[in-house]
N, C-alpha and C positions, 0 to 999 in steps of 0.2 A: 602895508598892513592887510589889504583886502586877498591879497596873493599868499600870507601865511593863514589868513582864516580860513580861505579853501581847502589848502590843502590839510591843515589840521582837522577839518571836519570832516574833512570825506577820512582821511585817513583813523577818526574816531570813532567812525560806522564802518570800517571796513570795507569799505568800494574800492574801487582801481579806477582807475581816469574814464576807461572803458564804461565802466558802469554809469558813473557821474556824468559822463559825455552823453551815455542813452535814454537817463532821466532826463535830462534836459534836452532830449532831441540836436546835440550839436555835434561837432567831430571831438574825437581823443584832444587831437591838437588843440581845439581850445582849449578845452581844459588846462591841457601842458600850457600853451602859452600863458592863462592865466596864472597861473601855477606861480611860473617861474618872470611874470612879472614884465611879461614881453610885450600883452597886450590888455586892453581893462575890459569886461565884460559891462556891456551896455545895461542899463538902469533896468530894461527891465529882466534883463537876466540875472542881475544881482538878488531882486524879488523871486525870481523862481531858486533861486539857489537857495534864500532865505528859508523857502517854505518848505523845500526837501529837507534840509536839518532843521526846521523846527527854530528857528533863530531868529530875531529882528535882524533889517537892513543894518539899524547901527550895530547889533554886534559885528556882525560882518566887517565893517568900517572901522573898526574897533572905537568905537565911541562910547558904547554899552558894556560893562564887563562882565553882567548878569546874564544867564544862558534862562531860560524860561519852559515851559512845557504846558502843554493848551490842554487845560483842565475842563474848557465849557463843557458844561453836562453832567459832570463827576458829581455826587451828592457830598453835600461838606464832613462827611465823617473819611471818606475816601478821600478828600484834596489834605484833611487835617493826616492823614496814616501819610503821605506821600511825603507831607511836609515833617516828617518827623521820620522817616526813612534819609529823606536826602538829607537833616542834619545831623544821624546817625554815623551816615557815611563822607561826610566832611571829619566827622571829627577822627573816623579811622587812616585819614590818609594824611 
């Protein structure tokens, strides 16, 4: 599971293993390897991956099937427009 949520996330921001490898300061390869399930990124690399997409560890894990977005700070007229945008666009697709 944790090896298809990588690469669906990067692949849904549009990065290349490249890029994902440089945020995270590691090689392409790992990347790849996690990828493709070869090797598991240690606990705390699954937290940095967490926080470049924006994701809890469990989704990642697939434990969580809710994606979330860090609204601290936003005044509640702005968190209430976003919440009514994103069920705008559920219901389009």
């Amino acid at each position: 599971m944790l090896a298809k949520q990588i690469r669906a996330l990067r692949l849904a921001n549009k990065m290349s293993q490249v890029e994902l490898a440089a945020a995270l300061n590691v090689t392409k390869q790992s990347v790849s390897n996690w990828e493709n399930d070869n090797i598991q990124p240690s606990v705390e690399m699954v937290v940095r991956i967490a926080d470049i997409f924006s994701v809890s560890v469990d989704y990642l894990l697939g434990l969580e099937r809710g994606r979330y977005i860090d609204v601290t700070g936003l005044p509640e007229e702005v968190v209430a427009h976003l919440r009514l945008l994103a069920d705008d666009l559920k219901k389009s697709l």
